[in-house]
ZAZATOR-570221 format. One line per 5 residues: number of its first residue (from 1); their letters; for each residue z, x, y of C-alpha. Coordinates in nm, 2 decimals. Each point is the difference from the previous one (the first is absolute). Layout:
REM ZAZATOR-570221
NUM	A	Z,X,Y ~ ...
END
This chain:
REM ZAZATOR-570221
1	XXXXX	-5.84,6.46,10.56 ~ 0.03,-0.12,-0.37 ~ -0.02,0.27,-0.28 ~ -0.28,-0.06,-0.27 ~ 0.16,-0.22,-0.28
6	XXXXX	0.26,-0.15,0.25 ~ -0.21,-0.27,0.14 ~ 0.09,-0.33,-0.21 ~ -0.18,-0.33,-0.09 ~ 0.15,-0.31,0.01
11	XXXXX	-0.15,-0.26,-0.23 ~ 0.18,-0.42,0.00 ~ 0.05,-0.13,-0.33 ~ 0.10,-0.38,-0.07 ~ 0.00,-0.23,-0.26
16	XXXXX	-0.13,0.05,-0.31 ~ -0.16,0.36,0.12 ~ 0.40,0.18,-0.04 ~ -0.05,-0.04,-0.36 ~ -0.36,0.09,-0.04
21	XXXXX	0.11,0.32,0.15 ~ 0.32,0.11,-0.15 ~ -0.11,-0.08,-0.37 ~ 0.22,-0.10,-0.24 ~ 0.35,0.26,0.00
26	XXXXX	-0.20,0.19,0.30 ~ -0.26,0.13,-0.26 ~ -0.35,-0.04,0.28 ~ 0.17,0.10,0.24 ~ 0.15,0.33,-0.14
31	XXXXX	-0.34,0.10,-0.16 ~ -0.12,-0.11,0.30 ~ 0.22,0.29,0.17 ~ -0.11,0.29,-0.23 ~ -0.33,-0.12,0.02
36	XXXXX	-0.03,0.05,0.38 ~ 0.30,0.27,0.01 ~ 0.07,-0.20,0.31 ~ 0.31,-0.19,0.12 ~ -0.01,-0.33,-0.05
41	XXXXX	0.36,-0.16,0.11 ~ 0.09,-0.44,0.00 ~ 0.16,-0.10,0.32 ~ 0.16,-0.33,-0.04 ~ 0.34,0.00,0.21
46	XXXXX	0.14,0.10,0.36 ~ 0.02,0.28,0.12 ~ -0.34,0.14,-0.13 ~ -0.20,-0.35,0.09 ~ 0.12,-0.24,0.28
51	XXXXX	0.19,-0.29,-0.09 ~ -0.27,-0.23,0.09 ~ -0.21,0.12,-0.29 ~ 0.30,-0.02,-0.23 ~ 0.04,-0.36,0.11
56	XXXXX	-0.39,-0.08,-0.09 ~ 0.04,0.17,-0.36 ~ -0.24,0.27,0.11 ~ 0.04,0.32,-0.20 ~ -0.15,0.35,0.18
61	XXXXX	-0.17,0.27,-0.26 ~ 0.02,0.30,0.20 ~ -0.27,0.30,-0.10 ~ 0.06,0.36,0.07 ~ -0.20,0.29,-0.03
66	XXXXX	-0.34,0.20,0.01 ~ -0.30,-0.15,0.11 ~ -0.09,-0.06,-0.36 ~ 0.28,-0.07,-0.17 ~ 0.05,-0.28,0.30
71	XXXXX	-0.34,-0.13,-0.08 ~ 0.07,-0.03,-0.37 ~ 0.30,-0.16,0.03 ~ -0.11,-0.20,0.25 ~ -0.33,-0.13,-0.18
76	XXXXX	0.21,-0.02,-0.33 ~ 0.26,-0.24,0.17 ~ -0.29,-0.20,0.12 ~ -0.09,-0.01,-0.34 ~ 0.28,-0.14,-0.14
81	XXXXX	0.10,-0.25,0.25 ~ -0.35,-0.18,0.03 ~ -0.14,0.11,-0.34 ~ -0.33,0.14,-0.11 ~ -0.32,-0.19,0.09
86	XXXXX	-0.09,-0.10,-0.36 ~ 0.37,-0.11,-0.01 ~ -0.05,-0.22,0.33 ~ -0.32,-0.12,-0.09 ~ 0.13,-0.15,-0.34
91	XXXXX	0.35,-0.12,0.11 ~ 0.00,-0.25,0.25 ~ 0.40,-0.02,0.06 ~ 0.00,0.34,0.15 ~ 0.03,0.03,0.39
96	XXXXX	-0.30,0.05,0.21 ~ 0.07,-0.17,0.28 ~ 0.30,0.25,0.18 ~ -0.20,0.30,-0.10 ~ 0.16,0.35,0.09
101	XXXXX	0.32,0.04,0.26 ~ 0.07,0.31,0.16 ~ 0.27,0.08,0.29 ~ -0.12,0.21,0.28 ~ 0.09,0.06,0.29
106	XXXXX	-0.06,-0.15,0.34 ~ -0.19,0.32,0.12 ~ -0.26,-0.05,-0.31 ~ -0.13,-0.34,0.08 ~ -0.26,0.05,0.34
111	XXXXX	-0.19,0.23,-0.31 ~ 0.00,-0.24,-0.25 ~ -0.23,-0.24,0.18 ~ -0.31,0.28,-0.07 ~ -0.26,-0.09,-0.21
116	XXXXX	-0.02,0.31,-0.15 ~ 0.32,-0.15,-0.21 ~ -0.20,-0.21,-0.20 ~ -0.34,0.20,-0.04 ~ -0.19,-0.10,-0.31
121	XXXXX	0.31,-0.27,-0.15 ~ 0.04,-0.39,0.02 ~ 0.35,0.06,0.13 ~ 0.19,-0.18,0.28 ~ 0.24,0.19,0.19
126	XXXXX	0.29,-0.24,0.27 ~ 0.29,0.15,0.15 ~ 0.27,-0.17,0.09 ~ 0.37,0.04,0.05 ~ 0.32,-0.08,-0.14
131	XXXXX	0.29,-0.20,0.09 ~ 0.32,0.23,0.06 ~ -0.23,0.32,-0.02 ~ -0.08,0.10,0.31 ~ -0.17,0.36,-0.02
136	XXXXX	-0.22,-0.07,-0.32 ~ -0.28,-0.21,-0.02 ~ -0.14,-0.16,-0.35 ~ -0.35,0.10,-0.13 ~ -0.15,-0.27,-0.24
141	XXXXX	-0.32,0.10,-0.15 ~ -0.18,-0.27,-0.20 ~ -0.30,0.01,-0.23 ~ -0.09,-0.11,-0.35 ~ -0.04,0.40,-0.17
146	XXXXX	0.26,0.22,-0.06 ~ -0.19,0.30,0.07 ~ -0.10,-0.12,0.37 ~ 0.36,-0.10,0.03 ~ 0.12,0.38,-0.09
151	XXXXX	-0.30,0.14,0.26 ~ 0.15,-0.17,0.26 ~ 0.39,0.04,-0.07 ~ -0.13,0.41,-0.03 ~ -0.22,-0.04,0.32
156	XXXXX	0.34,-0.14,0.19 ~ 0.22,0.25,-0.12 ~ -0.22,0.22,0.09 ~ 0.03,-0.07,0.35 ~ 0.36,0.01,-0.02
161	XXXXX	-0.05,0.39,-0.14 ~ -0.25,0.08,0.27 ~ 0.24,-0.13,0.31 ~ 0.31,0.18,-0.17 ~ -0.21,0.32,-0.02
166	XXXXX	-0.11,-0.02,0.37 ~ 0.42,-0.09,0.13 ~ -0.14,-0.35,0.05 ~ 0.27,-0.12,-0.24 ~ 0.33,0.19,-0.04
171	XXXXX	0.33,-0.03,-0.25 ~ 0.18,-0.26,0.17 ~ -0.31,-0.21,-0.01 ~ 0.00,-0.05,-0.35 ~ 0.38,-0.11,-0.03
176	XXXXX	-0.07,-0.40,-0.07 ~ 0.41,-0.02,0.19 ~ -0.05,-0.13,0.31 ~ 0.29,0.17,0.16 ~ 0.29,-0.12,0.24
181	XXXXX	-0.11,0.23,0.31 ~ -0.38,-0.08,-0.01 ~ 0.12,-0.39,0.05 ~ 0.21,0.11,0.28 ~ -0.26,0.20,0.14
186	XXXXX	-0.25,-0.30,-0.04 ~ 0.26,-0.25,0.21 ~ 0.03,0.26,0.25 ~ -0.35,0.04,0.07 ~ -0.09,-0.39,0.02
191	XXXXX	0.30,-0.03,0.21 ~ -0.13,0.25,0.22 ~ -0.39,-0.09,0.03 ~ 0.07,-0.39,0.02 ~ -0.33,-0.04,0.16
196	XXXXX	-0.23,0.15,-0.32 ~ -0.21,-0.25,-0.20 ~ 0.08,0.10,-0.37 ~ -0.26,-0.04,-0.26 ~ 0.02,-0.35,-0.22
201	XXXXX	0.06,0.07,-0.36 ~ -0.36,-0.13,-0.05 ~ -0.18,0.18,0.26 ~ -0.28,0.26,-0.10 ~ 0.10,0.33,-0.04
206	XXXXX	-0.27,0.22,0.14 ~ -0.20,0.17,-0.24 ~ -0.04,0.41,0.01 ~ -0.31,0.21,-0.22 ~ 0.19,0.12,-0.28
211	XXXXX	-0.24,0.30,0.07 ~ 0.19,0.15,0.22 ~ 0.25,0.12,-0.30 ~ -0.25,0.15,-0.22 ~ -0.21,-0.13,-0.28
216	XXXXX	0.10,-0.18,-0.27 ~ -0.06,0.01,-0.39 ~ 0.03,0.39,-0.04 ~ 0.22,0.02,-0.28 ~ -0.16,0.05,-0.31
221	XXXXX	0.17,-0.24,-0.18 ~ -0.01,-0.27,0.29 ~ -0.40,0.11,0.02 ~ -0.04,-0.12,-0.37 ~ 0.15,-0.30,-0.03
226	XXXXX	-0.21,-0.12,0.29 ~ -0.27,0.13,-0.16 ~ 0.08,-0.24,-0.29 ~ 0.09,-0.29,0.22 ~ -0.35,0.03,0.17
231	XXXXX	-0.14,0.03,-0.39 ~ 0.20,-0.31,-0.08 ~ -0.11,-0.22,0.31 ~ -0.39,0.08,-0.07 ~ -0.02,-0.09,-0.31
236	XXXXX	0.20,-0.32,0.12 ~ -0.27,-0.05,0.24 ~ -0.25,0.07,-0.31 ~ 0.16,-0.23,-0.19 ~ 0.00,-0.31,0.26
241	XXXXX	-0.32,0.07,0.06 ~ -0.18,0.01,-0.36 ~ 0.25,-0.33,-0.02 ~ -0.16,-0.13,0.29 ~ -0.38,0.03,-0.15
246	XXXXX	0.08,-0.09,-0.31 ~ 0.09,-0.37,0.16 ~ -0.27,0.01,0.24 ~ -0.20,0.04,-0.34 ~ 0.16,-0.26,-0.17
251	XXXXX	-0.04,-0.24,0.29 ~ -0.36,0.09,0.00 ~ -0.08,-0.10,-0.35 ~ 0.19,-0.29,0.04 ~ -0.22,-0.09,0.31
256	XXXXX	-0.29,0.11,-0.20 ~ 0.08,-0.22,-0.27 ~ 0.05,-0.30,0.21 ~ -0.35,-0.01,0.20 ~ -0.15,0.10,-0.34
261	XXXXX	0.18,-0.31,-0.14 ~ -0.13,-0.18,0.34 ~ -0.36,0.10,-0.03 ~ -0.01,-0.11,-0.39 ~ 0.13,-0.34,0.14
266	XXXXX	-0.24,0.00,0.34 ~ -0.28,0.10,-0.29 ~ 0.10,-0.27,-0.23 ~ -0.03,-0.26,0.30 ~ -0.30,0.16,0.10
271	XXXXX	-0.19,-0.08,-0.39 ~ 0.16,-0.38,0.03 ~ -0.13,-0.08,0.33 ~ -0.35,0.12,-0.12 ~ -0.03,-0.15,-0.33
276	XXXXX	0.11,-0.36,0.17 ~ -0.25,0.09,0.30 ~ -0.27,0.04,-0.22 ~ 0.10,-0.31,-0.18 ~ -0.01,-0.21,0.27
281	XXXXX	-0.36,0.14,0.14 ~ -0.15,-0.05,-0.42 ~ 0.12,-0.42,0.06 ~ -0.11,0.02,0.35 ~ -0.34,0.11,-0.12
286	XXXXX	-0.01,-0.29,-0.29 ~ 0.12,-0.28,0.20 ~ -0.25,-0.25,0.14 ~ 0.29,-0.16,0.26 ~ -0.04,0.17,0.33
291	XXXXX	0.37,-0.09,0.13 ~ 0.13,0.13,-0.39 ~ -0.22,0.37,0.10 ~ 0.08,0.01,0.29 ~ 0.42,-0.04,-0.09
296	XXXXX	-0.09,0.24,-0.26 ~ -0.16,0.23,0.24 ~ 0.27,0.02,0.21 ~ 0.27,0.02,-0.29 ~ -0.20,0.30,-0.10
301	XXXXX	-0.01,0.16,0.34 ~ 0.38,-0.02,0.02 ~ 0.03,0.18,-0.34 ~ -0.24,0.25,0.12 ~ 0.21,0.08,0.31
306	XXXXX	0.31,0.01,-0.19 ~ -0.13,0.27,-0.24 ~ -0.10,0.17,0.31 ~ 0.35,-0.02,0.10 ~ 0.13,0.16,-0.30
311	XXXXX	-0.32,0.28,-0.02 ~ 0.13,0.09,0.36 ~ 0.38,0.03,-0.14 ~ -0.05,0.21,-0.25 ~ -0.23,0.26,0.19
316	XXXXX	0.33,0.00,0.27 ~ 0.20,0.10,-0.29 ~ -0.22,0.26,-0.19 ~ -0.05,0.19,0.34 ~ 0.19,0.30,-0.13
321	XXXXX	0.34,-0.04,0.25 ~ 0.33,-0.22,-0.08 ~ 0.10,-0.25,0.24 ~ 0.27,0.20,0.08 ~ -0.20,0.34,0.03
326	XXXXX	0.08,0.20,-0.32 ~ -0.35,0.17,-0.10 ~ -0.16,-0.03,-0.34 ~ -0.13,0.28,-0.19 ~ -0.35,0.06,-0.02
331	XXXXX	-0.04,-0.13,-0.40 ~ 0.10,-0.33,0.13 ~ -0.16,-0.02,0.30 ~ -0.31,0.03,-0.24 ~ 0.10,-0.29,-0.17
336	XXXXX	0.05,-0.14,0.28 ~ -0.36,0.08,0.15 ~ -0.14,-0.12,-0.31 ~ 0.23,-0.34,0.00 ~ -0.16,-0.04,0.32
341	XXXXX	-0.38,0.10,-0.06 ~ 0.05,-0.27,-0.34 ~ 0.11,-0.28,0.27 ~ -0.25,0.07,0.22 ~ -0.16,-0.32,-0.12
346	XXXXX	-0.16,-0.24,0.27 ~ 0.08,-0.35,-0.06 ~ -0.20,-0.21,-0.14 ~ -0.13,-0.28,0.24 ~ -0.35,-0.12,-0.16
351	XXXXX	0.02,-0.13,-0.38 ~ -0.21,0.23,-0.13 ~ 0.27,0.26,-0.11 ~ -0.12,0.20,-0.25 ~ 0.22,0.04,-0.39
356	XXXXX	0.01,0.37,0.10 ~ 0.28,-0.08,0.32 ~ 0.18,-0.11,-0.25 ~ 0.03,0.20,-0.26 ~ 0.06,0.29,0.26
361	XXXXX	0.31,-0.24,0.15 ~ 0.16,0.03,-0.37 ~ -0.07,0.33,-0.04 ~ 0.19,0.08,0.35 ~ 0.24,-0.26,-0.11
366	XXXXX	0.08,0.21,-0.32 ~ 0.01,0.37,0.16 ~ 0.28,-0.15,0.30 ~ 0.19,-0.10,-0.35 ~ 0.03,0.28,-0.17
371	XXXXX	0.05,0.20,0.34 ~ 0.30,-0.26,0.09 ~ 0.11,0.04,-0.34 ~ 0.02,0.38,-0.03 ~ 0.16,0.05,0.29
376	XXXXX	0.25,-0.32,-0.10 ~ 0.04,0.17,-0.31 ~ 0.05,0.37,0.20 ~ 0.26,-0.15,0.21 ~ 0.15,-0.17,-0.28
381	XXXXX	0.03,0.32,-0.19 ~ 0.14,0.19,0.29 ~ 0.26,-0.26,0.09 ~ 0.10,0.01,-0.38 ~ 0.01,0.35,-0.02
386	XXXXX	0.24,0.02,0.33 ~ 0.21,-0.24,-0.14 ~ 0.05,0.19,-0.34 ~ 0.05,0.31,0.19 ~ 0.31,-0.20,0.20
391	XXXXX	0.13,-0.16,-0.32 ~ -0.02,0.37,-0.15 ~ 0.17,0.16,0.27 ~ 0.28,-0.30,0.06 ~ 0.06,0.05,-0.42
396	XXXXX	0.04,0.39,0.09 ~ 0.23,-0.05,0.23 ~ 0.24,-0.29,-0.14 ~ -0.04,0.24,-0.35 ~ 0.15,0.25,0.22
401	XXXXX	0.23,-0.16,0.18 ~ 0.09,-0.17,-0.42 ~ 0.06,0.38,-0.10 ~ 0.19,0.08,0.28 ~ 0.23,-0.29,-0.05
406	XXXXX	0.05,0.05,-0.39 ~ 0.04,0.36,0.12 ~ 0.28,-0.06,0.21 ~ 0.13,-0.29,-0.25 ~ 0.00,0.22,-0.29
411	XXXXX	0.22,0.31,0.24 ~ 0.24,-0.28,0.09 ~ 0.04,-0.10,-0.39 ~ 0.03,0.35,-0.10 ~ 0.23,0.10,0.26
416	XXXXX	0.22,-0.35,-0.11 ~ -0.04,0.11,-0.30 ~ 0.11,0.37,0.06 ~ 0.30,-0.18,0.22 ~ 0.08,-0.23,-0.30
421	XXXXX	0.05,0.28,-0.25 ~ 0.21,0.23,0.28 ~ 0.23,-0.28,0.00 ~ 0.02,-0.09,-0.38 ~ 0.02,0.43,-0.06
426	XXXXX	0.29,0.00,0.26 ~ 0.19,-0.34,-0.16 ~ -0.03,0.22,-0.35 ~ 0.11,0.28,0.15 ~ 0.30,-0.16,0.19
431	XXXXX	0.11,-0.21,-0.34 ~ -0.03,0.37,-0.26 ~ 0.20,0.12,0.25 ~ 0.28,-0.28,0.05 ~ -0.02,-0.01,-0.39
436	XXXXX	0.06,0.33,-0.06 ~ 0.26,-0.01,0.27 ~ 0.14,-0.28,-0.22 ~ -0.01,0.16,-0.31 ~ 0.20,0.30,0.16
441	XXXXX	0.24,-0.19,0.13 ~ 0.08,-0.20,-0.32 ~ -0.03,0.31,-0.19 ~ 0.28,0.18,0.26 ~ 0.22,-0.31,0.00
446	XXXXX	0.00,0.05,-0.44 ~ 0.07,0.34,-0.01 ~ 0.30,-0.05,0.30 ~ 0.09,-0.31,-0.21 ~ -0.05,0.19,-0.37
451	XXXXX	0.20,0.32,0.18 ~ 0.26,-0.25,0.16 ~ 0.07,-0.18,-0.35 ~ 0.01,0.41,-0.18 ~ 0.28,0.12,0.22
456	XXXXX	0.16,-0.35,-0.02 ~ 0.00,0.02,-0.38 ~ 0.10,0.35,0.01 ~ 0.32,-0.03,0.22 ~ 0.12,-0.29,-0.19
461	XXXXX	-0.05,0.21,-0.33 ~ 0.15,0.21,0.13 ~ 0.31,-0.14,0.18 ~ 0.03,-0.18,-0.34 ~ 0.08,0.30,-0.21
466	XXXXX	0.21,0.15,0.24 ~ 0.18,-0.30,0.02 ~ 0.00,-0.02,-0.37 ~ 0.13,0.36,-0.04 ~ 0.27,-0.03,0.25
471	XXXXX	0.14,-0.30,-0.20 ~ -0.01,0.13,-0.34 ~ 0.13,0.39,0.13 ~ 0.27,-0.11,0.24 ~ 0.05,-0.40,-0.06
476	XXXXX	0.34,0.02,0.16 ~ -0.10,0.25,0.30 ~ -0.22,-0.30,0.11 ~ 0.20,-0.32,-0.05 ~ 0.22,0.21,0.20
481	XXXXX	-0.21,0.07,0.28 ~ -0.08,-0.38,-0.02 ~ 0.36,-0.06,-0.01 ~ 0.10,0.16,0.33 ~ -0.34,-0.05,0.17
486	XXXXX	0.05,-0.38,0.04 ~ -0.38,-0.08,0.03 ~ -0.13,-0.34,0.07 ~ -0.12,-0.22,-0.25 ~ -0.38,-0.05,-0.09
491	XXXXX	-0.08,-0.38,-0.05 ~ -0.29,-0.12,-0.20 ~ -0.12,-0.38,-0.05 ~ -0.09,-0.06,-0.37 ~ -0.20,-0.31,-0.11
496	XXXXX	0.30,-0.11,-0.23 ~ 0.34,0.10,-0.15 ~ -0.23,0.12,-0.33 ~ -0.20,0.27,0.18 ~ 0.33,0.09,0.19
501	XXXXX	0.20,0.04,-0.33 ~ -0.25,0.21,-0.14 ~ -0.08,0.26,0.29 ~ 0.39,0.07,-0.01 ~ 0.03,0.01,-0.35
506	XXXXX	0.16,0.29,-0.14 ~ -0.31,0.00,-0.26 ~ -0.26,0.08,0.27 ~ 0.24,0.24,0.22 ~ -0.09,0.03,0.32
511	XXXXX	0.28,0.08,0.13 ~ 0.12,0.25,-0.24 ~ -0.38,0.15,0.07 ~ 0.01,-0.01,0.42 ~ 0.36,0.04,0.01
516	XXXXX	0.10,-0.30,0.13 ~ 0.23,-0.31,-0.06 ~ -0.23,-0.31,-0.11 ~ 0.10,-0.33,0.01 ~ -0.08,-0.35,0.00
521	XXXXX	0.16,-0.32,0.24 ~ -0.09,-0.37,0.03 ~ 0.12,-0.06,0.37 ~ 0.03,-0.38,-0.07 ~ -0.16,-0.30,-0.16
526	XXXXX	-0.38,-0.02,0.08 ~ -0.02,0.37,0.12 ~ -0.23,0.22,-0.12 ~ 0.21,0.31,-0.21 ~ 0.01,0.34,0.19
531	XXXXX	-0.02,0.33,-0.15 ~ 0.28,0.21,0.17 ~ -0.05,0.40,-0.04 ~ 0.29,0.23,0.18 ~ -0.11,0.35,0.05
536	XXXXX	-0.12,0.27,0.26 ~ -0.39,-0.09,0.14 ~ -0.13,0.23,-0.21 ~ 0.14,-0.12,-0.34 ~ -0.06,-0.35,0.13
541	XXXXX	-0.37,0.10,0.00 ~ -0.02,0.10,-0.32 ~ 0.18,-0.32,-0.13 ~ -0.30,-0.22,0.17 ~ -0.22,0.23,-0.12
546	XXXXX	0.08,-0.06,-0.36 ~ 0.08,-0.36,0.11 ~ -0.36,-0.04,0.03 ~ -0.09,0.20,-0.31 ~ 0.19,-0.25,-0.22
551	XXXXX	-0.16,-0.28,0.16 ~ -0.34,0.10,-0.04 ~ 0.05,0.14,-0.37 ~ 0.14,-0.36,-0.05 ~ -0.37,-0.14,0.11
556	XXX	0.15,-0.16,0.35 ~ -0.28,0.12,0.21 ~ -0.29,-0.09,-0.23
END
């Protein structure tokens, strides 16, 4: 037998209802796990579901724990996958139709056929199973309020608990694997009771008292949100009801309206066919032509019977009941009364109507128009008045719907806007920084060059007076060394035979200064002259070193 807090709920989740659940990073489902303190896992690949759910895109939230952290995080699932009632009511895109799935298994389902289940909701509850599962069954509960749909998800799992507490159910029973041995097991046993008739997959399941595991509902928690379900369906039923008088109302005055309408017109018919009646029997009284009074005699008669007609149509109508049976109150059936006690007029059928008939026709005639009219202009009123409380409510809600829209408008500008500025900060950023890099490089590359050009300036100052001192202390010491050194020669192209005569001048003495031999040599006609210097490397250097000095004090590089 299963420990309390070890027995677990298996609820389907498809489509759009993953989503709903998780929350955006996991945020409703993690405060949806220290809400309840239960635990609340996703099952969504092999081996914890069976393939055949994988291959349907059917993810399994699993629920562990108490008995009321279960039922919290159970209801709160619920919640969030099908959405409040005022959230249902107003959206129409959300999914009604598939309700609640739950996974149980195949031990559960001869319970869930009690009425008890469904007790005081406007659920639906069908079983049915699953292609490729063969131990578990699937529970689809339908209905149209959340708070019935939670009842009944509770009321189910509640069975579950009860059968796990009484060894009914045990571990393996709730492992949705359908394992390798129990399909052995299942060959073996058809192979060895050929003759059994198995059960269709639509055949009824026999139905057992849920009873007979204990009474349901005693949680506290479970208790209350009943409580409030029951609360929610009655004033429901309230609600359809009150709706249902107030058009049984409506269609009333309208009915009343119309036979008061058809009584003016009967009553207007009724003053006509008098006043032409009483006409006729006045010139049948003054005409001397027997065959002309006795046309007009008859002509009156008619009219007479006519107005009868009418008289008779509008005492049908005041009667006090609708043609189609809706009861008036007892002011108008007074009116009504008194309609009838005004009409209550014999016909005329001698000419010697009195003025008085008359005047008390008109005065009836009047009192039907202004009763017609009052209650025109009452039902004129209240249709005006319904339709400005429609236009009202149809402007509330498309100036809500306008604010929620700019709302959302406005976030999306400001988080562009926020985005916008990231970026441009971020470009700024990156070019201060390549700048700076730039700057440190160019400023690095001076000082190597500024460094570079010091030392150059200072070895070539330097070599120069050493040279310098060498010559003028020991000038025959280093023609000498020159002498038995045999060095190659140094050749330098010169523009002309001018600028050659002049760097080896004697005047200038570079040679004399870097201890070497300089001369000057035309190799042949149309040949550039060559500056030849003979001396060691290092004297040679100093020789093109001051080569270059004469040049530029000359102005050759400007």
């Amino acid at each position: 037998m299963l420990s309390p807090g070890e027995t677990p709920c298996y609820l389907l989740l498809t489509g759009i209802k993953v989503p709903r659940v998780i929350g955006k990073r996991g945020i409703l489902i993690n405060e949806l796990r220290q809400e309840s303190g239960a635990t609340i896992d996703l099952l969504d690949r092999p081996p914890a579901i069976p393939e055949a759910l994988q291959q349907s895109e059917v993810r399994v939230a699993r629920v562990r724990g108490t008995d009321a952290a279960s039922h919290v995080a159970l209801t709160g699932l619920i919640r969030n996958a099908i959405g409040p009632d005022s959230m249902r009511e107003f959206d129409g895109e959300l999914d009604q139709e598939s309700g609640v799935l739950l996974l149980v298994h195949e031990k559960v389902v001869p319970y869930l056929g009690d009425s008890v289940l469904l007790d005081g909701t406007d659920c639906a509850l069908n079983t049915s199973a699953i292609a490729g599962v063969r131990r578990h069954h699937r529970v689809q509960i339908k209905g149209l309020s959340t708070k019935d749909l939670q009842v009944v998800a509770w009321r189910v799992h509640e069975v579950v608990l009860r059968m796990a507490r009484n060894g009914q159910l045990f571990d393996r029973d709730f492992d949705l694997q359908d394992t390798a041995w129990e399909a052995v097991m299942d060959k073996f046993k058809k192979r060895q009771e050929p003759a059994e008739v198995t059960a269709s997959p639509g055949s009824a399941i026999p139905t057992q008292s849920i009873a007979s595991l204990g009474q349901l509902g005693t949680s506290p928690v479970a208790s209350a949100l009943e409580l409030e379900a029951r609360t929610l369906h009655e004033a429901r039923e309230r609600e359809a009801q009150e709706r249902k008088e107030r058009e049984r109302k409506a269609r009333a005055r309208e009915v009343q309206v119309q036979e008061a309408s058809e009584r003016a017109v009967n009553a207007w018919e009724y003053h006509r066919l008098t006043e032409r009646s009483r006409d006729a029997w006045a010139r049948a009284a003054q005409t001397q032509d027997p065959f002309e009074r006795r046309s007009l005699e008859e002509e009156a008669q008619i009219h007479a019977a006519q107005a009868r007609e009418a008289h008779e149509r509008s005492l049908t109508k005041a009667k006090g009941v609708s043609a189609e049976g809706t009861d008036l109150d007892p002011q108008q059936q007074q009116q009504h009364g008194a309609d009838s006690a005004t009409l209550s007029v014999d016909v005329p059928e001698q000419s010697s109507l009195s003025v008085a008939a008359s005047v008390d026709a008109e005065t009836q005639q009047a009192h039907l128009r202004q009763a017609v009219e009052r209650r025109e202009r009452e039902a004129r009123e209240a249709a005006e008045r319904r339709e400005r409380e429609a236009t009202e409510r149809a402007l509330e809600i498309q100036a809500r719907d306008r604010d929620m829209v700019e709302l959302r408008e406005r976030e999306n500008r400001e988080a562009a806007e926020r985005r916008r500025r990231d970026a441009e900060e971020r470009q700024a950023a990156e070019h201060r920084r390549r700048e700076a890099e730039e700057r440190h490089a160019h400023k690095q590359h001076v000082r190597e060059a500024d460094a570079q050009r010091h030392c150059q300036h200072l070895q070539a100052q330097t070599s120069s007076k050493a040279a310098e001192l060498l010559s003028m202390c020991c000038p025959d010491a280093v023609a000498a060394t020159n002498a038995s050194c045999n060095w190659p020669p140094l050749s330098v192209r010169t523009p002309n035979a001018h600028v050659a005569a002049f760097l080896a001048s004697p005047e200038l003495g570079i040679g004399r200064r870097s201890g070497t031999k300089v001369s000057w040599e035309q190799l042949g006609p149309g040949c550039m002259p060559v500056l030849r210097i003979d001396g060691p490397p290092a004297s040679g250097a100093i020789a093109c070193y001051l080569v270059q000095e004469a040049l530029f004090m000359q102005g050759a590089y400007r």
